[in-house]
C-alpha positions as CSV (number, residue, x, y, z in Angstrom):
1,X,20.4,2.1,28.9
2,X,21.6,-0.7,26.3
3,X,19.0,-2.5,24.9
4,X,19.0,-6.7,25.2
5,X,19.3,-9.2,22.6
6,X,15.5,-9.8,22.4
7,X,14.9,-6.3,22.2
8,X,17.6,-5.9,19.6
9,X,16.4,-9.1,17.4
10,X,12.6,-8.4,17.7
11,X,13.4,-4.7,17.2
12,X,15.3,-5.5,14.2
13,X,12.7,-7.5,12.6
14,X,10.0,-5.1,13.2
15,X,11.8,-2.5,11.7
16,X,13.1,-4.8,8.6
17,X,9.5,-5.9,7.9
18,X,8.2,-1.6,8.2
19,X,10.8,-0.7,5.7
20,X,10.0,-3.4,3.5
21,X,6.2,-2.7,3.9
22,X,7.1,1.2,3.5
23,X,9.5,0.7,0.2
24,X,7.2,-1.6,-0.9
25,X,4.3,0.6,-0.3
26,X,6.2,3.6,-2.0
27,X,7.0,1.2,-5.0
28,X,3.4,0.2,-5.1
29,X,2.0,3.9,-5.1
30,X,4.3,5.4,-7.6
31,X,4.2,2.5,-10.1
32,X,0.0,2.5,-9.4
33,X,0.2,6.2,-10.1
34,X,1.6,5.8,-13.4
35,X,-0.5,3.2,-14.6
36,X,-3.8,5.2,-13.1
37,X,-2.6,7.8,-14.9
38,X,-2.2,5.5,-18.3
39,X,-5.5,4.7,-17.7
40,X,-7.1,7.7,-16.6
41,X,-5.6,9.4,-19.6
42,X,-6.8,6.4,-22.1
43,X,-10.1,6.5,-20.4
44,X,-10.2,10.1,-20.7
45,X,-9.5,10.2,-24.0
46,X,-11.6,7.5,-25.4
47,X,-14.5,9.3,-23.7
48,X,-14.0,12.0,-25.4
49,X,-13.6,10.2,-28.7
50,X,-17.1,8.6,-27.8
51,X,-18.3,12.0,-26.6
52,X,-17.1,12.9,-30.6
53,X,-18.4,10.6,-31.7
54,X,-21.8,11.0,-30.2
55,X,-22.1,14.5,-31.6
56,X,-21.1,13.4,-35.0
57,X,-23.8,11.1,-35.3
58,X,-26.6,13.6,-34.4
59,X,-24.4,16.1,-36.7
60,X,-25.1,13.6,-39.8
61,X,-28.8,12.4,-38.3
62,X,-29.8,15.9,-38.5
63,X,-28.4,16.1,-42.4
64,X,-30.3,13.2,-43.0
65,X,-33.3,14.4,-41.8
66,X,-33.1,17.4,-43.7
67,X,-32.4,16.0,-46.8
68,X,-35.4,13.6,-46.5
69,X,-37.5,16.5,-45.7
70,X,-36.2,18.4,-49.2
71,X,-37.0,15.3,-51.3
72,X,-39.9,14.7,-49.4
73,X,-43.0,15.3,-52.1
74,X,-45.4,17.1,-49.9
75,X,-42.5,19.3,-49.1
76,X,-42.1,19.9,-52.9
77,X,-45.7,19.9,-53.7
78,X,-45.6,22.6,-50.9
79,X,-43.2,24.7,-51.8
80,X,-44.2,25.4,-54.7
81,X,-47.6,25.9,-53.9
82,X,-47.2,27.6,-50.6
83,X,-49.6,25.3,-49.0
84,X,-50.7,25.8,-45.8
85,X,-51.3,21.9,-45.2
86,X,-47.0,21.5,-45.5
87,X,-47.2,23.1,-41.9
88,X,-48.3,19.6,-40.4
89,X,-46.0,17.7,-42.8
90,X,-43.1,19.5,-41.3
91,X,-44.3,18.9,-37.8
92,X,-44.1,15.2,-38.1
93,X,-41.0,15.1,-39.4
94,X,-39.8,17.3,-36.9
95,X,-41.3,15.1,-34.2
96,X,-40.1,12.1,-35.3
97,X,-37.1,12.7,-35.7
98,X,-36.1,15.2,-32.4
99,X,-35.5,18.1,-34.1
100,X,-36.2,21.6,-32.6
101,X,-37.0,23.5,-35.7
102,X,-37.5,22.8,-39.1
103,X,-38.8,24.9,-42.0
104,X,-39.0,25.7,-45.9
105,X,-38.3,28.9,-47.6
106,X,-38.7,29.6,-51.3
107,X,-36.7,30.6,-53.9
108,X,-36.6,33.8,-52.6
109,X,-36.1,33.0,-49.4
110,X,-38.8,33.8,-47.5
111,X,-40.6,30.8,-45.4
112,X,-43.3,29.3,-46.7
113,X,-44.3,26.9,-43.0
114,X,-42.6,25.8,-40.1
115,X,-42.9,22.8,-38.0
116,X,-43.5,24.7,-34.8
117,X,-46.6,26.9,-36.2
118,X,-44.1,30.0,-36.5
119,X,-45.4,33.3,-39.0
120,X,-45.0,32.8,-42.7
121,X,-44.0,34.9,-45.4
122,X,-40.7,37.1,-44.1
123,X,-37.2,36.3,-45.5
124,X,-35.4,33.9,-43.1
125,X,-31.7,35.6,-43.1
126,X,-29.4,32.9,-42.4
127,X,-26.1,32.8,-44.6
128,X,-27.0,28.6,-44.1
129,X,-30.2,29.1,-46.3
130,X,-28.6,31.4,-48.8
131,X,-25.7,28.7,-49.5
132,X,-28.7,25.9,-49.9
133,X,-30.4,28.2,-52.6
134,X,-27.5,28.2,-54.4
135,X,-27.6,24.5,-54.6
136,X,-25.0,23.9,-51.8
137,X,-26.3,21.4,-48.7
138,X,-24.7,22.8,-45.4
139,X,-24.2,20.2,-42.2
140,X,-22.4,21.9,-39.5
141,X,-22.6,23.4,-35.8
142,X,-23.4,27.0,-35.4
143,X,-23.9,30.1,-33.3
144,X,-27.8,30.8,-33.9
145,X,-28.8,34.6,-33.6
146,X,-31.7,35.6,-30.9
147,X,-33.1,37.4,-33.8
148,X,-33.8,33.8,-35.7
149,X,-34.9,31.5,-33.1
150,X,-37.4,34.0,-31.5
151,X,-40.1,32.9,-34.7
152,X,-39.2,29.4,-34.3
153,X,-40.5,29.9,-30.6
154,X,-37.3,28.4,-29.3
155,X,-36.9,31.6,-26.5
156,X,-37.5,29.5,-23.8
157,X,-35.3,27.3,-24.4
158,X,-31.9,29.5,-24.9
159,X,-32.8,31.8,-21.8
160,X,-30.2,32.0,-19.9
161,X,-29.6,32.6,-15.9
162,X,-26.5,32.8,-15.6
163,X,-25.3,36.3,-13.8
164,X,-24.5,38.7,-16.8
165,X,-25.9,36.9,-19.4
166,X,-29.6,37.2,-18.5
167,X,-32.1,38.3,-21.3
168,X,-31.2,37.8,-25.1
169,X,-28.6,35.8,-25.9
170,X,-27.6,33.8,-28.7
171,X,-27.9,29.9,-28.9
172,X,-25.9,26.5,-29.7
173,X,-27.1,24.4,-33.0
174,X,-26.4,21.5,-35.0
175,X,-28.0,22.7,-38.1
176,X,-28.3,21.6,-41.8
177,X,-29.9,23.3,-44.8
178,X,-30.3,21.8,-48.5
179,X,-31.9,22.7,-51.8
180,X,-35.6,21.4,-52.8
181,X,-35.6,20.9,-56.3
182,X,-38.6,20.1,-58.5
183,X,-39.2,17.2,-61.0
184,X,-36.8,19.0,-63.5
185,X,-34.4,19.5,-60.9
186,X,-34.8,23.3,-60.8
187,X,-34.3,24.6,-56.9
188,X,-37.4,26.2,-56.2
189,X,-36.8,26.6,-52.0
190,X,-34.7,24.8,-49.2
191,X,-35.3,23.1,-46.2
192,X,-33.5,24.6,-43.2
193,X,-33.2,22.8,-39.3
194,X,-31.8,21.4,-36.5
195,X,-31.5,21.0,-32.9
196,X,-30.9,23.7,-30.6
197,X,-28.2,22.1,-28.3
198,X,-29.0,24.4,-25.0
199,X,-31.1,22.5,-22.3
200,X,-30.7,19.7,-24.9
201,X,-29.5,16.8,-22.8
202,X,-30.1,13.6,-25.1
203,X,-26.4,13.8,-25.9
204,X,-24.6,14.4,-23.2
205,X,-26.9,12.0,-21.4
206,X,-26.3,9.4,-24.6
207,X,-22.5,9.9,-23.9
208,X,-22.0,9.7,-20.4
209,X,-24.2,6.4,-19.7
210,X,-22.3,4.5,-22.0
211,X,-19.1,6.1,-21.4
212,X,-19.0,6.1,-18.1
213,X,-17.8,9.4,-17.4
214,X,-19.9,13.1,-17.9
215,X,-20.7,15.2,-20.6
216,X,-21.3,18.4,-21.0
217,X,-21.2,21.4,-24.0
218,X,-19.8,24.8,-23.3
219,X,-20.8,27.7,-25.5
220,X,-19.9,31.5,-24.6
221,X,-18.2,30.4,-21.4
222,X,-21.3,28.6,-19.7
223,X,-22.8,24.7,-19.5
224,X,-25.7,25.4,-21.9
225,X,-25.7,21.2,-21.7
226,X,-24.2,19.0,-19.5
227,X,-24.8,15.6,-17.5
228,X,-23.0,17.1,-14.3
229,X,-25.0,17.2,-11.3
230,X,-24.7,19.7,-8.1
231,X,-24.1,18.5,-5.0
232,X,-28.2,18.3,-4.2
233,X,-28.3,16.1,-7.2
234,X,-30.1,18.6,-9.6
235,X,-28.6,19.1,-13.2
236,X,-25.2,21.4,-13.4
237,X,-26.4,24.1,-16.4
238,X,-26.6,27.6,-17.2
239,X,-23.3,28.0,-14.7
240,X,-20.3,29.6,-15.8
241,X,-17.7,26.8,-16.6
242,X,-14.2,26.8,-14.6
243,X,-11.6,29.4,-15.9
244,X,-9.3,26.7,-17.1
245,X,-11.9,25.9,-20.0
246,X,-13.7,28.5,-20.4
247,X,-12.2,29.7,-23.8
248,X,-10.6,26.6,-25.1
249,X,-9.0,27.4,-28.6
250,X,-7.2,24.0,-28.6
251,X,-8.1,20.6,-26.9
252,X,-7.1,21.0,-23.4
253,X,-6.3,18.1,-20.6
254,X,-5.9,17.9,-17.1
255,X,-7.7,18.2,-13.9
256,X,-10.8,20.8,-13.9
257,X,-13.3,21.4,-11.3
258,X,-17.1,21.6,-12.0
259,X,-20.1,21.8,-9.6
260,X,-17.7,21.2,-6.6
261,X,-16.2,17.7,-7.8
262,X,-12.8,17.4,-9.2
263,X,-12.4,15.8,-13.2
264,X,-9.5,14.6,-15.0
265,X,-11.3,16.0,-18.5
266,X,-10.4,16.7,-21.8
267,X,-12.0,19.8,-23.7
268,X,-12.2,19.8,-27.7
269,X,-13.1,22.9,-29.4
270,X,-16.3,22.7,-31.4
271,X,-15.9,23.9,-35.0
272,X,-18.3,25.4,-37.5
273,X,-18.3,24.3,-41.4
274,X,-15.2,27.5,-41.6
275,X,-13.3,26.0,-39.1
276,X,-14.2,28.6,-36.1
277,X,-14.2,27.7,-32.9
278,X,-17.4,28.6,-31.6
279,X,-17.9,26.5,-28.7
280,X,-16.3,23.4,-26.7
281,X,-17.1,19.5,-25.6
282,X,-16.4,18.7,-22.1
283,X,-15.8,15.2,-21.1
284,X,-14.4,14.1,-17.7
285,X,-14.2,11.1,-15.0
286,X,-14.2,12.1,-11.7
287,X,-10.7,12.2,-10.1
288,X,-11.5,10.3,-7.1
289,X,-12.4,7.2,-9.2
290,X,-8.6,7.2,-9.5
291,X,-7.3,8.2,-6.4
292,X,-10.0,6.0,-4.7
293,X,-8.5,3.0,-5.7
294,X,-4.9,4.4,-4.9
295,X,-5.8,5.1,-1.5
296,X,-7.8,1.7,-1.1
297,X,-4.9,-0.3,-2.3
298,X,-2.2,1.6,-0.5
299,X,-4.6,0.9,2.7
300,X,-4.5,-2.7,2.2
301,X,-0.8,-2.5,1.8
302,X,-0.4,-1.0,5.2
303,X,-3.1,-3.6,6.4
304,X,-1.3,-6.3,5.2
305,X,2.1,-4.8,6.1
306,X,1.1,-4.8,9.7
307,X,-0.7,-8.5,9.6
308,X,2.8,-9.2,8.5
309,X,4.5,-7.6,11.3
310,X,2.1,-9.2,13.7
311,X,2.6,-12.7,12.4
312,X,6.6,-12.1,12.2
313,X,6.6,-11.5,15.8
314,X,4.5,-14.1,16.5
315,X,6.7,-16.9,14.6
316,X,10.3,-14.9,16.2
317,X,9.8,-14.1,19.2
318,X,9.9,-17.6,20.8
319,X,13.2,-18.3,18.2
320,X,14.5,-14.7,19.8
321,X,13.8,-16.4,23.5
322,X,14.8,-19.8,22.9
323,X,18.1,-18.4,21.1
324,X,18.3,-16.2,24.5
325,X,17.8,-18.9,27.2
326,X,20.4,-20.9,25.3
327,X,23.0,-18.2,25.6
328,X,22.3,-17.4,30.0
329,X,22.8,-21.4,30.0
330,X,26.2,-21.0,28.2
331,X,26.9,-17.8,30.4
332,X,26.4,-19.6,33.4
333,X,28.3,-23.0,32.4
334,X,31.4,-20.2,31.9
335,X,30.8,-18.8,35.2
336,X,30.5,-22.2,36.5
337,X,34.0,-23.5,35.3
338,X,35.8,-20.0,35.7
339,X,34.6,-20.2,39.7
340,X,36.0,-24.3,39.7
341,X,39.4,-23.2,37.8
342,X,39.8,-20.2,40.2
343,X,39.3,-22.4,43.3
344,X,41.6,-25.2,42.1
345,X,44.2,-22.1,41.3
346,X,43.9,-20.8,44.7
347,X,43.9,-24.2,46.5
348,X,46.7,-26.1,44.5
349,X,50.0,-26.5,46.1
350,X,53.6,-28.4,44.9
351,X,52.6,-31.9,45.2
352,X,53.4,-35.4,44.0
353,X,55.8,-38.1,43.9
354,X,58.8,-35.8,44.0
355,X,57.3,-34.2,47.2
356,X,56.4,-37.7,48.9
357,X,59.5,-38.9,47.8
358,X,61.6,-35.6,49.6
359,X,59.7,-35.7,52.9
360,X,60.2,-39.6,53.2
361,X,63.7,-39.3,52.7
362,X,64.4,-36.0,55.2
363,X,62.8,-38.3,57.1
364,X,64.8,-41.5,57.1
365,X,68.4,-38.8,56.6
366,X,66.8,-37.8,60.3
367,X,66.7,-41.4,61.4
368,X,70.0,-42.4,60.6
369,X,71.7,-39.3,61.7
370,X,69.9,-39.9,65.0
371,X,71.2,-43.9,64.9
372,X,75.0,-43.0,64.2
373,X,74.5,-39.8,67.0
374,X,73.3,-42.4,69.3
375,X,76.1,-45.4,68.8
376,X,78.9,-43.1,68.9
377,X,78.5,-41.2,72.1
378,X,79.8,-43.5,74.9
379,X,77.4,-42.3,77.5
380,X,74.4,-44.2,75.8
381,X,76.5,-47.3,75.6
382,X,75.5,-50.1,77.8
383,X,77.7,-53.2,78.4
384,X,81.5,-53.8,78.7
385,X,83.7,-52.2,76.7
386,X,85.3,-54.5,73.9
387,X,87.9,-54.1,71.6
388,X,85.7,-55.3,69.0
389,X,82.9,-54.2,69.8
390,X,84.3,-50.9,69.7
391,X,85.3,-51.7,65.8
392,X,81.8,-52.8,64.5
393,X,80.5,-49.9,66.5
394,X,82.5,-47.5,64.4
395,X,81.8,-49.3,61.4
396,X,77.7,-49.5,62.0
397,X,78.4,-45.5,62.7
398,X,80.3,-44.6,59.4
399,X,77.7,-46.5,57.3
400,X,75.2,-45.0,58.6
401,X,76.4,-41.6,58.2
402,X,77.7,-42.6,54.3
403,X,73.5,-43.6,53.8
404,X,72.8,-40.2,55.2
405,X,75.0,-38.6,52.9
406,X,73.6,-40.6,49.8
407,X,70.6,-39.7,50.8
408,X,71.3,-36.0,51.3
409,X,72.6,-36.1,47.4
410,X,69.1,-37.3,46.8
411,X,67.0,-34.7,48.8
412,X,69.2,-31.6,47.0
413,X,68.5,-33.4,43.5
414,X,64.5,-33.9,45.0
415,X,65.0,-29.9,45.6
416,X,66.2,-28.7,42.7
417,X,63.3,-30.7,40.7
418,X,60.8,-29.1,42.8
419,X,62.2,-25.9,42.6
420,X,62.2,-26.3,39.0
421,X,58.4,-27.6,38.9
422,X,57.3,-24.9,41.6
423,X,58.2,-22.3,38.8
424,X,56.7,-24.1,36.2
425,X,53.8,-23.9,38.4
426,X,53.7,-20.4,39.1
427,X,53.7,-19.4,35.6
428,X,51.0,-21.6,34.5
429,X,49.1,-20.5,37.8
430,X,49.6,-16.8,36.4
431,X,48.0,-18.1,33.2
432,X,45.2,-20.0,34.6
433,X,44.4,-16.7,36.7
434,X,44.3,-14.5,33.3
435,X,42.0,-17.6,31.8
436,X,39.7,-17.2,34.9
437,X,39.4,-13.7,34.0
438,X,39.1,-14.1,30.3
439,X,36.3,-16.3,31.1
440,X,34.2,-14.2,33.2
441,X,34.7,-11.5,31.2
442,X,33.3,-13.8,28.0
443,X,29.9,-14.4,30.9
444,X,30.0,-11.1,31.7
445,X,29.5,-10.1,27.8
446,X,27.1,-12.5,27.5
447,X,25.0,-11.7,29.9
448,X,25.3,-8.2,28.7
449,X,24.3,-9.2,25.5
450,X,20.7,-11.0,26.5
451,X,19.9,-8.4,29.1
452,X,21.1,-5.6,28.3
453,X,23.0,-5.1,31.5
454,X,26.1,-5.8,33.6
């Protein structure tokens, strides 16, 4: 079935504005996919700049409040006296500044207090407190042995659930060590401490609020810190981290998956003062803050596209109609004068003056023939016969027959004009008849074309 002319134009337009919504909707995606991607990428990476940053700054805070303790001059009234009163001393620094352990060895290395009320007197064997009794002050993050945080009474906090890695396990520190010197500047000890970074959230928590994104710190494959949250809302840590950065040796970036939700993240290795990787920063934005405003925008699109269709329609489909009643009125003014010139065709005969002209002179050739029949047959004669009579009789008779004749010359010239205008005729009757049909053939089309239909 062939579709009409309303159906083709409204069709038409419907399907012009959908591709142009489609292409346009294509264009929009792709071009907002790159430029989410710019973003995301620029966002990722600031974050984890920031998130650098972050650590850096508790890196050097730590230092500082190491160093203070070493100058400190109850520390170095302590030392050298192996006080018991420097146990309190060290516990307010420690306080006040966050750390989770702090203490002070001698010269030979063996620990004189500690701010958490740890045993005195062993040798503490960490290669950071040998380099700060040789006079060398040591800022860095580090793998801390089971062995030395157990006398800090740190156990709790590096105890780890995560399947496998129960029991004794080492932890994650930001640690710094310096010498304490005395008034001659002889080093008679050092102060060693840090923070502990497992369960420690005040950085990744620090780093995601003003970041915007989350934060966490991977050390021996699991989250021993991180501002991730499960899907009941409780705090992502002590889980295993996703097998894509697990083991980062170099800073990795892409899409990784952590407590169920989908990240763009980048991972940075975390290196100690030798340049060892020993453990990795995790900062990520959740993917769907991307793709949400993809999927939002491309939904408006189609919204809009089809408020656009509606209102396309709305403003064609009474040009469409009007266009449409305007060509049935044409088609049936064409039908009209192709049914008038057909009947005319049919109807017309030879006619005119030359036809008049003919019939009245047959007519009057009759007369006279008649007359001059009449007056020379003696049986119709009335009245004597006369000599001269006889002569204008034949006279009357032989004029009437010469007006015959001339008029017989005229009816054969009358004959062959109509002859020649009954031919013209016919072959302009012949084109009139293939008008006629060239006409309803043009009505025909056009009524084809508005409804679809013969």
């Amino acid at each position: 079935m062939k579709l009409g002319l309303r159906t083709k134009l409204v069709g038409t337009l419907v399907g012009a504005i959908v591709i142009s919504s489609a292409i346009s909707a294509i264009a929009a995606r792709n071009t907002m996919a790159t430029d989410l991607n710019r973003l995301a990428t620029q966002q990722v990476a600031s974050g984890s700049t920031g998130f650098a940053g972050y650590w850096d700054a508790k890196r050097d805070s730590v230092k500082l409040l190491v160093t203070q303790s070493a100058i400190n001059e109850a520390v170095r009234r302590g030392t050298a006296t192996h006080a018991k009163s420097l146990e309190a001393t060290l516990t307010g620094i420690a306080r006040q500044g966050g750390l989770s352990f702090l203490t002070v060895v001698d010269l030979h290395g063996k620990v004189v207090a500690r701010a958490n009320g740890g045993p005195a007197g062993a040798k503490l064997a960490s290669p950071f407190v040998d380099r700060a009794l040789s006079g060398e002050t040591v800022s860095t993050a580090a793998s801390l042995p089971h062995d030395e945080l157990v006398p800090e009474q740190l156990e709790p906090q590096i105890e780890s659930t995560t399947a496998g890695r129960e029991g004794l396990v080492d932890g994650l520190g930001i640690v710094s060590a310096t010498p304490i010197s005395d008034a001659n500047e002889r080093t008679i000890g050092a102060a060693y401490g840090g923070i502990v970074i497992d369960h420690y959230y005040d950085v990744v928590d620090q780093a995601a609020h003003a970041l915007g994104g989350k934060a966490a710190v991977i050390f021996h494959g699991e989250l021993v810190s991180s501002s991730i949250s499960r899907p009941d809302g409780t705090r992502l840590i002590d889980d295993a981290a996703s097998p894509k950065v697990i083991d980062v040796k170099q800073t990795f970036y892409g899409v990784d998956s952590e407590g169920g939700v989908e990240y763009l993240t980048r991972v940075e290795p975390i290196l100690d003062d030798r340049n060892q990787v020993i453990a990795s920063r995790w900062f990520g934005v959740p993917l769907e803050t991307f793709t949400g405003i993809q999927q939002h925008t491309l939904v408006s699109l189609m919204v809009w596209g089809l408020v656009g269709i509606l209102i396309g329609l709305a403003i064609a489909v009474p040009v469409v109609q009007r266009i449409a009643h305007q060509l049935v009125a044409r088609s049936r003014q064409v039908r009209a004068s192709a049914q008038e010139l057909s009947v005319v065709i049919v109807g017309s005969e030879v006619s005119g003056d030359h036809v008049t002209q003919t019939r009245a002179a047959v007519e009057r050739q009759g007369e006279l023939l008649l007359q001059a029949a009449t007056e020379s047959d003696p049986s119709t004669s009335s009245g004597p016969s006369h000599a001269d009579g006889a002569v204008a009789m034949q006279y009357s008779v032989a004029e009437k027959i010469l007006a015959a004749s001339v008029l017989n010359a005229e009816i054969l010239g009358d004959m062959i004009v109509i002859d020649t205008l009954a031919s013209e005729m016919a072959s302009r009757t012949q084109q009139a008849v293939a008008r006629v049909g060239e006409l309803n053939d043009v009505a025909a089309g056009l009524d084809e074309l508005v409804s679809g239909s013969k």
